[in-house]
C-alpha positions in Angstrom: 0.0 0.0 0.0 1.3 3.3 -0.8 1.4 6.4 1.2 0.8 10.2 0.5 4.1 11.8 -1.3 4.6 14.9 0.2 5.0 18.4 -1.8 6.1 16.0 -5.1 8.7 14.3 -3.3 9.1 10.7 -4.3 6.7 7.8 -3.9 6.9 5.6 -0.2 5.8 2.0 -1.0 5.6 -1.2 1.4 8.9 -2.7 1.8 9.7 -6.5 2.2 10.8 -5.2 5.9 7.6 -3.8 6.1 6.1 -7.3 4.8 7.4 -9.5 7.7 10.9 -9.7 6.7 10.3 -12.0 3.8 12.5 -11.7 0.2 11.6 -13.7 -2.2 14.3 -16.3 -3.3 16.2 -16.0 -6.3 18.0 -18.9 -7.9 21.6 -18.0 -8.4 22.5 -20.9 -11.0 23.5 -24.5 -11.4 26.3 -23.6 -8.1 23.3 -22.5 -5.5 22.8 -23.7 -2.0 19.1 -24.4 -3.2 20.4 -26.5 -6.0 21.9 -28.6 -3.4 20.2 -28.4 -0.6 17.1 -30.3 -3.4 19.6 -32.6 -4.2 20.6 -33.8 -0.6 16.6 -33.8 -0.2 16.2 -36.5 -3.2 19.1 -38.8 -1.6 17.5 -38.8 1.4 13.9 -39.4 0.2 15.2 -42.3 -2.0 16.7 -43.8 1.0 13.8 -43.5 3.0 11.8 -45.5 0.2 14.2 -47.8 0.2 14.4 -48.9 3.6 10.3 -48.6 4.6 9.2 -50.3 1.3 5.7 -50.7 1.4 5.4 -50.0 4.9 2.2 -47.7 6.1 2.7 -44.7 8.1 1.5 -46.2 11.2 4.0 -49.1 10.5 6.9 -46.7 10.6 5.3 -44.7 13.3 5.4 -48.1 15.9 9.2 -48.8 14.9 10.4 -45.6 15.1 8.2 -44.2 18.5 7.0 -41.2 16.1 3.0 -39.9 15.5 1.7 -41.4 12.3 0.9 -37.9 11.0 4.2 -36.9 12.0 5.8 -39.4 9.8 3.6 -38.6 7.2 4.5 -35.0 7.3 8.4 -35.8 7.4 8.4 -38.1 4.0 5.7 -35.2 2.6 8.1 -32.4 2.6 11.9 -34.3 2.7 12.3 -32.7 6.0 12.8 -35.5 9.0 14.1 -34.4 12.2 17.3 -35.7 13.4 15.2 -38.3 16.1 13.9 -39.3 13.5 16.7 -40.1 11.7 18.5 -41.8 14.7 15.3 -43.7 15.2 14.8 -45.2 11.4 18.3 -46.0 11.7 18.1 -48.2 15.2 14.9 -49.7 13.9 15.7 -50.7 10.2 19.6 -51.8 11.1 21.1 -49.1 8.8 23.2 -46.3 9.3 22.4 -41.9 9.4 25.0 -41.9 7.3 23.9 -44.2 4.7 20.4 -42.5 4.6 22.0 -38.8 4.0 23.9 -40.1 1.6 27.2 -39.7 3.1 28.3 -43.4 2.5 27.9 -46.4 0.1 27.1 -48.8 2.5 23.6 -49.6 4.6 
């Protein structure tokens, strides 16, 4: 929303301060952080399948201690929580490592 110039002076308009703080996000090219900050997301997501198969939610929810719809919401967005992490690895016998990619072998 714009304000009132005064006497012809220039035009005040809404800020992305003024907006919460929020900038939009640019992508800066093949070399971004975004660029592989999506690819670390796919490794991980593909490990994920890998290791819970055909399992349902509630299924990974009872090995791992976590809430069905918390589980749900993790492999949704690519976004687990470290416990959860720590968890799927205790319960499905493979290693953090392994599931962010980090190593070759389970």
């Amino acid at each position: 929303m714009a304000q009132k110039r005064a006497s012809g002076g220039p035009r005040l308009t809404r800020t992305s301060k003024m907006r919460g703080g929020r900038r939009s996000k640019r992508s800066t090219g093949a070399g971004s952080k975004r660029v592989a900050r999506a690819a670390w997301k796919n490794v991980l997501a593909d490990r994920l399948r890998q290791v819970f198969g055909a399992a349902t939610f509630r299924e990974i929810a009872k090995a791992t201690g976590h809430n069905h719809e918390t589980v749900r919401r993790f492999l949704a967005t690519g976004s687990p929580r470290v416990s959860f992490l720590v968890e799927t690895s205790k319960a499905y016998g493979v290693s953090v490592d392994w599931l962010l990619g980090l190593v070759r072998k389970k």
